[in-house]
C-alpha positions in Angstrom: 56.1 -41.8 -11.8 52.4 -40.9 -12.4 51.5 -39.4 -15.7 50.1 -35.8 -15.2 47.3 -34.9 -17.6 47.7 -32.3 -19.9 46.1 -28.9 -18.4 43.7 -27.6 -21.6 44.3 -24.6 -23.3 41.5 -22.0 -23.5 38.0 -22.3 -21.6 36.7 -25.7 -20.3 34.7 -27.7 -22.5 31.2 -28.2 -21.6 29.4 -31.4 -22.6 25.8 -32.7 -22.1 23.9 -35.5 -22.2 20.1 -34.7 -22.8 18.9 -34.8 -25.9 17.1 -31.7 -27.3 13.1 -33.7 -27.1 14.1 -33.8 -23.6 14.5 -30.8 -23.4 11.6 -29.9 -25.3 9.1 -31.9 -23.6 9.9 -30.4 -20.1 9.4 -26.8 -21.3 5.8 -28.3 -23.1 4.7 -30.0 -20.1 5.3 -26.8 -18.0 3.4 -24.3 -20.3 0.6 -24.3 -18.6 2.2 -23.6 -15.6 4.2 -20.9 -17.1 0.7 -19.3 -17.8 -0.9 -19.4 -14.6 2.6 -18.2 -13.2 2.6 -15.3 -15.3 -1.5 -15.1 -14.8 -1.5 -15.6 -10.3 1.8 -13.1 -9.3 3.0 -10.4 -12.5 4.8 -9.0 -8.9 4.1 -5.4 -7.4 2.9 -2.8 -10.3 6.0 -0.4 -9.3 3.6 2.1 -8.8 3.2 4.7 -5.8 1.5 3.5 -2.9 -0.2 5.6 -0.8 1.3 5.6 3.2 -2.0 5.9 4.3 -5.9 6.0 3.8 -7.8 8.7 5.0 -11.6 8.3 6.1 -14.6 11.4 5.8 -18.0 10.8 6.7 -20.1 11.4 3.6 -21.7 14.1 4.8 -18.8 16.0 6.1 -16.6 15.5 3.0 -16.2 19.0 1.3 -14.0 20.7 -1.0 -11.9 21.8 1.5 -11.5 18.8 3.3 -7.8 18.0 2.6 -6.5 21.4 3.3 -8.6 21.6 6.5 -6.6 18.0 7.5 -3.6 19.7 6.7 -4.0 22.7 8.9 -5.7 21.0 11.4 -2.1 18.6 11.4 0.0 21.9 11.7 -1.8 23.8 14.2 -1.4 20.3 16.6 2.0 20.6 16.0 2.9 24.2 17.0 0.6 23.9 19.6 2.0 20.7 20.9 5.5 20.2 19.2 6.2 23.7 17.9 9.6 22.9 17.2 11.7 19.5 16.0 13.4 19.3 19.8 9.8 18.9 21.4 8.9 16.3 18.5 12.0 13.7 18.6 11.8 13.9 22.2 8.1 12.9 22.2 8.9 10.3 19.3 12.0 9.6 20.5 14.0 10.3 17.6 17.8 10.4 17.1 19.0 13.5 17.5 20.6 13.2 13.6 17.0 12.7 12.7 15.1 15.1 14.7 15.3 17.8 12.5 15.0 16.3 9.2 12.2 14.6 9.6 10.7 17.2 11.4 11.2 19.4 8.2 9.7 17.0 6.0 6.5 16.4 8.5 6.0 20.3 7.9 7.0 20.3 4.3 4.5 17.2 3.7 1.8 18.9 5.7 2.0 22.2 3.5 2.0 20.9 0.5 0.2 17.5 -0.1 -1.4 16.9 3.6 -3.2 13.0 2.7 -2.2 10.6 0.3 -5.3 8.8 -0.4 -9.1 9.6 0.9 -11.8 7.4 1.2 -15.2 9.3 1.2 -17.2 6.9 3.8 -20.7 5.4 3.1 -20.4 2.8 5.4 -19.8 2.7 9.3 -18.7 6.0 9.5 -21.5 7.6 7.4 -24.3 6.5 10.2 -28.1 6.2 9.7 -29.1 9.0 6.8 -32.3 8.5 4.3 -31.4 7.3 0.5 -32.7 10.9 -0.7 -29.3 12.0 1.7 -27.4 9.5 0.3 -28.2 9.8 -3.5 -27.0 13.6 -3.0 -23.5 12.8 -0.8 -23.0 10.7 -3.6 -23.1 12.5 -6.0 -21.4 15.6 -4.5 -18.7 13.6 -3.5 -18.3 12.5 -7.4 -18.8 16.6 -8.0 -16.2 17.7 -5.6 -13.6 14.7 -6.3 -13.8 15.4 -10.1 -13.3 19.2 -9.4 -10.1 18.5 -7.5 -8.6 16.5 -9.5 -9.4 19.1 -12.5 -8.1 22.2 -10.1 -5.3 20.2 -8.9 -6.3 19.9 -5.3 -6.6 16.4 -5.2 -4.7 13.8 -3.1 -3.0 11.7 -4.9 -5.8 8.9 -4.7 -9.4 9.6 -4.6 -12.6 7.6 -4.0 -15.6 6.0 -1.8 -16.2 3.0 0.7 -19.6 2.0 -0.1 -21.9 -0.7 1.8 -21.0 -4.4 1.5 -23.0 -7.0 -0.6 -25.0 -8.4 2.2 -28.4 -8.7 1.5 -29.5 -6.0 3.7 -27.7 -3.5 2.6 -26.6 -4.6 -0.8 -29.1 -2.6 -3.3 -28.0 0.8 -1.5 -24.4 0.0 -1.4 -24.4 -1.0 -5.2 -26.8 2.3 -5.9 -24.1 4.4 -4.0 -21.3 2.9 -6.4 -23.8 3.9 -9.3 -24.1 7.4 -8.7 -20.9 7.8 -7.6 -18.8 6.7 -10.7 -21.9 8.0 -13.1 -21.4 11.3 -11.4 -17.3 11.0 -11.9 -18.0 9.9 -15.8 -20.6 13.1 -16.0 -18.3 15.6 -14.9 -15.4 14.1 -17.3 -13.9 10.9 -16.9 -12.8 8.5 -14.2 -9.7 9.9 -12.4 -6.4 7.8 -12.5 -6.2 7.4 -9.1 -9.5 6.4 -8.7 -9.8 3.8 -5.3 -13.2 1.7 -4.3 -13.6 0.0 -1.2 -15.5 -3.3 -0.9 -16.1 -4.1 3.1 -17.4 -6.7 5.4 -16.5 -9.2 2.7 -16.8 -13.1 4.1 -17.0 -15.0 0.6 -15.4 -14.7 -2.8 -18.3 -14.8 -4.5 -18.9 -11.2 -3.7 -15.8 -10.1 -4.8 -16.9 -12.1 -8.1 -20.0 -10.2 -7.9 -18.5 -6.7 -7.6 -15.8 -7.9 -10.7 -19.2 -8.7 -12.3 -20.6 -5.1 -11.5 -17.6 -3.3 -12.3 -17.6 -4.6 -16.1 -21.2 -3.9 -16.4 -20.4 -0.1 -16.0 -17.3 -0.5 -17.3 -19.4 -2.3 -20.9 -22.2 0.8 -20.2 -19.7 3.7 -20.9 -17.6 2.0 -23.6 -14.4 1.8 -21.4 -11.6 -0.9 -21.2 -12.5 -3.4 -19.4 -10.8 -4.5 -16.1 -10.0 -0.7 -15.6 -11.9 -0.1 -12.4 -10.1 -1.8 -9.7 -11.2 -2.1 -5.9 -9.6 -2.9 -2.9 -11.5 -5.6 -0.4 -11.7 -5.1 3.2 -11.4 -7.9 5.6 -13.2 -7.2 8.7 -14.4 -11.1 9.5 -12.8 -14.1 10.3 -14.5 -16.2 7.2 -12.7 -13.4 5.5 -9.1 -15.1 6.3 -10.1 -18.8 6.9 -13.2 -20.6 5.3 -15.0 -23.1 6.8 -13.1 -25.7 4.7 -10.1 -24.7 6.7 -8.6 -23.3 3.6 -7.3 -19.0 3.5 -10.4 -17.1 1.7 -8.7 -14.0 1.4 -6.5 -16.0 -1.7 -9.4 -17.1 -3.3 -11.1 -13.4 -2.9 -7.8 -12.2 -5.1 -8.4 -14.7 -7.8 -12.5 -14.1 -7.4 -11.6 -10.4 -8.4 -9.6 -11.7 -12.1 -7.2 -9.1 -12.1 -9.2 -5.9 -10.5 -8.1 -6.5 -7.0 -5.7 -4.0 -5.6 -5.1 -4.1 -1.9 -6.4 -5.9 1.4 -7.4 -3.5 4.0 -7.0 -4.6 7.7 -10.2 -3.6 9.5 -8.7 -3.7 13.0 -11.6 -3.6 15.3 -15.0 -5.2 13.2 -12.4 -8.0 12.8 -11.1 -8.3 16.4 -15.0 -7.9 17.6 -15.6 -10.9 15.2 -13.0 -13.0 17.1 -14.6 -12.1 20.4 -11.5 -9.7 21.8 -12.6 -7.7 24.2 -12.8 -3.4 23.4 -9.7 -2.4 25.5 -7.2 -5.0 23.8 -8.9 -4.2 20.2 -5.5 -3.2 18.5 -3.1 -3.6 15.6 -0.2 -5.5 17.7 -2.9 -7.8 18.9 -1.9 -11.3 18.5 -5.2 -12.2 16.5 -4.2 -9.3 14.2 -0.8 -10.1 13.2 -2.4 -13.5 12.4 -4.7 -11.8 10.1 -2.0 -9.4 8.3 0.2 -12.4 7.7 -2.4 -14.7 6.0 -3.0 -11.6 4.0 -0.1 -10.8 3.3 0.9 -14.5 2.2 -2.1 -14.8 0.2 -1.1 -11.1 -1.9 2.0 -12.1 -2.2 3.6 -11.7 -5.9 0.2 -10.9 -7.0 0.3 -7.5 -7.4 -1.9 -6.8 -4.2 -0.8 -4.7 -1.8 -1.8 -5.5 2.3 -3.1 -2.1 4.4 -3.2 -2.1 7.9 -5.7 -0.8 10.1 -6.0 2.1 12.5 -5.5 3.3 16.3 -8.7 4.4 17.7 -6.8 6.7 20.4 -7.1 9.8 18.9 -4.5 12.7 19.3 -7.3 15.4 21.3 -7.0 17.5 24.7 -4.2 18.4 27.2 -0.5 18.1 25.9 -0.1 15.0 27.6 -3.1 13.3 26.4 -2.0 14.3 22.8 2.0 13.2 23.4 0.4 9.9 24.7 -1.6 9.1 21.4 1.0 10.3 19.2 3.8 7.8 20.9 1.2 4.9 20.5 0.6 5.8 16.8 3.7 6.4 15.7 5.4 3.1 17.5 2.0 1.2 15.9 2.8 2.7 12.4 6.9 1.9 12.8 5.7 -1.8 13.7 3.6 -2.2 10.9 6.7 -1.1 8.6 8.8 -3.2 9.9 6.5 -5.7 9.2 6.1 -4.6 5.7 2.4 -3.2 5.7 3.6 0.2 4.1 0.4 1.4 4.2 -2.6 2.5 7.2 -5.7 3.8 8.2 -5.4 7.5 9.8 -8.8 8.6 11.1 -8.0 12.5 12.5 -5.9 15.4 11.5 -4.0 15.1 14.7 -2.5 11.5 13.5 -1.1 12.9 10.3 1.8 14.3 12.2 2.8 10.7 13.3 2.1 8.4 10.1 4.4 10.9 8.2 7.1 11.3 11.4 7.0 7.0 11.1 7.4 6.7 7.5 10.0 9.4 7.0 12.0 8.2 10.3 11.7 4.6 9.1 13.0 5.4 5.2 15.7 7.6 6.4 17.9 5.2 9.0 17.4 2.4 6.1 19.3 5.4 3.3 22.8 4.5 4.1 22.8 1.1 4.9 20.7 0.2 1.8 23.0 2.0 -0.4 26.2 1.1 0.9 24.9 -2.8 0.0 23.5 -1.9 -3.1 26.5 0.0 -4.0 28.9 -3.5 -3.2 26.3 -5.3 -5.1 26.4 -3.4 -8.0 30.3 -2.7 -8.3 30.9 -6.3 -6.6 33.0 -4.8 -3.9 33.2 -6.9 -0.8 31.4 -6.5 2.4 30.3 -7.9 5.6 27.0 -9.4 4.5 26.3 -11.1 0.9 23.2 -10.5 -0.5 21.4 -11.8 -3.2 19.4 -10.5 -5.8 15.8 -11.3 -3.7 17.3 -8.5 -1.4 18.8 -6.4 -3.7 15.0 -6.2 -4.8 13.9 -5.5 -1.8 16.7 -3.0 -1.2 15.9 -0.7 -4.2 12.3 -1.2 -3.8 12.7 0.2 -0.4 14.8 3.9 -1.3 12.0 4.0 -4.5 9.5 4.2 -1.8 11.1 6.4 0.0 11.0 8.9 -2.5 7.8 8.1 -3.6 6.3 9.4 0.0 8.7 12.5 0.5 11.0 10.9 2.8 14.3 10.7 0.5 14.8 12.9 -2.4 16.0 11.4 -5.7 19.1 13.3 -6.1 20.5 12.4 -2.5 19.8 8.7 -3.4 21.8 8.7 -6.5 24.4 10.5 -4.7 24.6 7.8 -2.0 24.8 4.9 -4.6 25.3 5.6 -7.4 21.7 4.9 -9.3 19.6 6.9 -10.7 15.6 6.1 -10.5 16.0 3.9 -13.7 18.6 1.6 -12.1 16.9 1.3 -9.0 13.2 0.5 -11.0 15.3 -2.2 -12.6 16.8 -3.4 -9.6 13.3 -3.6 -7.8 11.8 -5.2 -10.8 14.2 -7.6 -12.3 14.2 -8.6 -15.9 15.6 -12.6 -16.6 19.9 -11.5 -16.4 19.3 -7.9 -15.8 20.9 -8.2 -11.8 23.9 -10.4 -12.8 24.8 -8.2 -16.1 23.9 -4.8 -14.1 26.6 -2.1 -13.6 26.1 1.2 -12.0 25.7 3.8 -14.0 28.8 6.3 -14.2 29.3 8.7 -12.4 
């Protein structure tokens, strides 16, 4: 008869093989690497990001500008979709949504109307003298300051000067000047300070804003590498160089570390591939190219990808206003999908839509999320195995939907089981943390 080996008692050995200078000189020749890993993608910051920028004309930006946007939202919806019936059937919401998210567009509306404004010095300021230009400046630095002091301010705050091309370059950088001068005068730079850099083709004027940014940075005695900017790409040397390599990853690294987001500019960019006015969109194919070398390029580095805007404005008849407020709201559900979590709104009528989108979009992804984080975290079984890539992505996901309004904390932790903690360190995994994580009790 065959001998039968004797089953061990206790755990399996484990043996190796490589010695420990092995060992050791794979981890030394990989330390640079390590570095540069560390250096090129530290991941998202976990911080709040805006659903949307805003744009004001210079001139027209006041200091009741936000509220104005506000009522101006509400008054289109009571005249247009006075209640949350009218709205899902326009949007073509589930009836199970159609009144929460109708709530929330009002609630939202009330009480914090825009999430980030840009105060515009460049296509939409139009042709003013620099005497005009010095004084929107520095009222806009006036009036920011004050809001933010008052608490009146959207959550992020701050100006799109002109690009560095020659032409324009002196009064774009003299615009910057007074603006962040006037913000240091009237107390100190606001944390939610945003710059926008546009019409950039190479990297080397992204280096040269990094370059102006620690000058003033160096003239006020502040840390340097606080003032971050966010570059626009509105050409196509913007995504591929004449090399044939993607310029938009070598603007992120031009920036060393002050980059924050890529803003799509929907139609200077399709008018620099030659697409005609009428097709000039954000589901154009020549778009999605665009967003997705972008967002490639941002990926892991911290830098977040914004799209662009609808030009068809929400103004007139009923119908007219139904029509544009359909073809936003299925533009901004698209670009979620797509992970671009942020937009360009461009009227108080669209405000409505980006917030109907975003809440809509964060509330059918509640249960399913939690009921796969919740078989994650307690190992229970289930019809799909995920791993812990989307179990990031999963808690990342119900953080932002709290962050913009659309899910409250205390509904998500009832759902799964995590509180905000758990999910943070869900989304932003420490080395063991998702294999060793249990939910919390209760």
């Amino acid at each position: 008869m065959p001998s039968r080996q004797k089953k061990p008692n206790g755990p399996e050995k484990a043996a190796t093989s490589l010695p420990d200078t092995a060992v050791r000189e794979a981890a030394a020749s990989l330390a640079a690497v390590d570095a540069e890993l560390a250096r090129r993608y530290p991941g998202d910051p976990g911080t709040r990001q805006p659903v949307h920028t805003v744009y004001v004309p210079g001139e027209d930006f006041a200091a009741d500008t936000i509220r104005s946007w506000g009522d101006q939202a509400l008054a289109a919806l009571d005249e247009h979709a006075p209640d949350a019936g009218t709205f899902a059937a326009v949007l073509g919401l589930p009836d199970h949504l159609a009144e929460p998210v109708h709530t929330r567009v009002r609630a939202k509306l009330e009480r914090e109307p825009v999430d980030d404004i840009r105060v515009d010095f460049e296509d939409g300021y139009g042709g003013r003298t620099d005497a005009d230009e010095d004084a929107h400046a520095a009222r806009a630095a006036r009036l920011i300051a004050q809001a933010y002091a008052d608490g009146t301010a959207a959550p992020y705050s701050g100006i799109r000067m002109k690009c560095l091309e020659a032409s324009v370059r002196d009064r774009g950088i003299r615009t910057l000047d007074i603006f962040l001068t006037g913000l240091m005068r009237h107390g100190s730079l606001p944390d939610g300070l945003m710059l926008t850099l546009p019409k950039v083709t190479y990297a080397e004027q992204v280096a040269a804003f990094a370059r102006l940014l620690e000058a003033f940075e160096r003239a006020h005695g502040l840390r340097t590498g606080l003032i971050g900017f966010e570059i626009q790409i509105e050409t196509s040397q913007a995504v591929l160089a004449a090399d044939g390599t993607a310029t938009v990853a070598r603007m992120i690294d031009a920036a060393g570390g002050r980059a924050t987001g890529l803003h799509y500019g929907t139609f200077d960019y399709s008018a620099s591939l030659g697409v005609s006015a009428a097709h000039q969109a954000g589901d154009h194919p020549a778009a999605d190219h665009a967003k997705a070398v972008m967002q490639v390029a941002a990926a892991g580095t911290g830098v977040r990808v914004c799209d662009g805007s609808s030009h068809v404005l929400p103004i007139g008849p009923t119908p007219q206003v139904h029509h544009a407020w359909r073809l936003h709201y299925g533009l901004v559900r698209r670009a979620l999908a797509r992970a671009y979590y942020q937009g360009w709104d461009m009227h108080p009528g669209q405000l409505p839509t980006r917030y109907a989108a975003v809440f809509a979009f964060h509330r059918e992804a509640l249960e399913p999320a939690a009921a796969r984080l919740a078989a994650y975290t307690r190992r229970m079984g289930g019809d799909v195995l995920d791993e812990p890539a989307t179990v990031k992505a999963l808690s990342g996901g119900l953080l932002r939907g709290i962050d913009c309004g659309a899910l409250d904390a205390a509904e998500v932790t009832a759902v799964t089981g995590l509180d905000r903690a758990a999910l943070a360190d869900l989304a932003a995994p420490r080395r063991g943390n998702l294999t060793n994580l249990t939910a919390p009790a209760g």
